[in-house]
C-alpha positions, 0 to 999 in steps of 0.5 A, a space after each residue: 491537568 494542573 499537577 493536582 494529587 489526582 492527575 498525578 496519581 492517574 499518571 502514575 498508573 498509566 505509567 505501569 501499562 504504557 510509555 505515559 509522559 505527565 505535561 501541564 497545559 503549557 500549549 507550546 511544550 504540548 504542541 513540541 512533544 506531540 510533533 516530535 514524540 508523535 503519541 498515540 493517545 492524549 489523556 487530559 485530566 479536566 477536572 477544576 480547570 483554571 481557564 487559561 488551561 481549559 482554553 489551551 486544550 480547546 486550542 489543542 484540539 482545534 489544532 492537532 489530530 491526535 485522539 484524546 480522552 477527557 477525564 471529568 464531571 459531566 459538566 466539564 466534558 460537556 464544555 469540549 463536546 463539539 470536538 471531533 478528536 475526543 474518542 472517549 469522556 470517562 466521567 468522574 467520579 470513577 476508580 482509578 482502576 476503572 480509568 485505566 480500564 477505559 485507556 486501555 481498550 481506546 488505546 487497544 482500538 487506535 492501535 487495530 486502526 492504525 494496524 489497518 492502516 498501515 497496512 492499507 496503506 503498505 497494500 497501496 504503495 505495493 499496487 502502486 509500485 507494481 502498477 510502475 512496473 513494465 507490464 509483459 503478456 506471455 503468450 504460449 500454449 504451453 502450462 509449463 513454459 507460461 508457469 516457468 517464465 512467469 516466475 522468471 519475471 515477476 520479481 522484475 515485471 508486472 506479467 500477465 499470461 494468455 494460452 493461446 493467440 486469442 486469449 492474448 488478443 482478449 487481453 489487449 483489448 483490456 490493457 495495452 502491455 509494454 511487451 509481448 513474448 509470444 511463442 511461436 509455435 500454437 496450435 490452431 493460431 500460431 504466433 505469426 497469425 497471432 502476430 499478423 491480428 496484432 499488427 493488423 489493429 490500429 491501437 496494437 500494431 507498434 506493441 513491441 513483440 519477441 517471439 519465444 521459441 523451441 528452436 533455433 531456426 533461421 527459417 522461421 526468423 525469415 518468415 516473420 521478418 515483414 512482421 517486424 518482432 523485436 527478436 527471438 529468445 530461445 525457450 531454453 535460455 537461462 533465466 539470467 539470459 532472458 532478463 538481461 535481454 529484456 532489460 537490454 530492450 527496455 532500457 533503450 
């Protein structure tokens, strides 16, 4: 309001709960302070408004997205009840106390939504920063082998994990990883069966693939070289190794 004994006496108490700055309707230093200072809440105290200040906070509403309360007489209000950023009218006459009351749980209500928000918001980034991450299918009969290189990558990758060669062929049927680690010795469908499906489908023939082994034999490496995997990571590898050699290929 203009600085009438009331405004400033709600100002004074609003001081005692919240961080409260008391502006005039000056639209230009209204429109600063909200830009710079970013307020919650905006309080405007109409109560026997001149009309070059009633048309200022009607600009003032059109214009910025901050929530307000409007403090007055019911017919007074009522002149801004088209507004849509008008959380709250407390109609006058009313306590003082009472106001604050009323300020306090619209305040408290912003704040749960912008708690939401923000952490909607943090959710969002955080998916769509893990949907940029490299995806890699681990592929292995083993619990523990999967659980182990999982926690290798995941701080890394984006890694999905499949027990067995048909599982794995379930989830590329679903999503397309950027790299397969297929254990090379599976029951019933081996990686190098499991491989063969692969490279048998049009859609997941060129999915670049390293065989993940318990041993080092270079006979094993023969009999899959048709295949054309991109290599071998020995399962006993330490953790370092195996990034390193993940990265070396993804950064070519």
């Amino acid at each position: 309001s203009e600085f009438t004994k009331v405004a400033i006496n709600i100002h004074e108490q609003m001081k005692t709960l919240f961080d409260a700055t008391f502006l005039g309707f000056d639209l230009n230093k209204a429109r600063a302070f909200i830009k710079e200072e970013k307020p919650v809440l905006a309080v405007a105290y109409v109560k026997d408004l001149p009309y070059e200040s009633e048309h200022a906070l009607h600009l003032l509403l059109g214009a910025e997205e901050i929530p307000f309360i409007l403090i007055g007489s019911k017919d007074e209000c009522h002149d801004f009840f088209n507004q849509g950023n008008i959380k709250k009218y407390i109609i006058t006459p009313i306590a003082i106390k009472d106001i604050l009351l009323q300020i306090e749980s619209t305040v408290d209500m912003i704040e749960c939504r912008l708690s939401k928000k923000e952490k909607e918001r943090k959710e969002a980034e955080e998916l769509a920063e893990m949907n940029m991450r490299k995806h890699i299918l681990v592929v292995d009969d083993d619990i523990v082998t999967l659980r182990t290189v999982m926690n290798y990558l995941k701080d890394d990758y984006r890694v999905t994990v499949a027990k067995s060669g048909t599982a794995a062929i379930s989830v590329l049927g679903k999503e397309i990883p950027d790299l397969i680690l297929l254990d090379y010795e599976m029951p019933v469908c081996d990686g190098v069966q499991t491989l063969k499906l692969i490279r048998s489908e049009e859609k997941f023939k060129n999915i670049p693939v390293f065989f993940l082994t318990g041993v080092d034999d270079s006979e094993q490496v023969r009999t899959a070289v048709e295949l054309m995997p991109e290599g071998y990571i020995l399962k006993s590898t330490s953790q370092e190794m195996i990034l390193e050699k993940i990265k070396n290929f993804f950064d070519k």
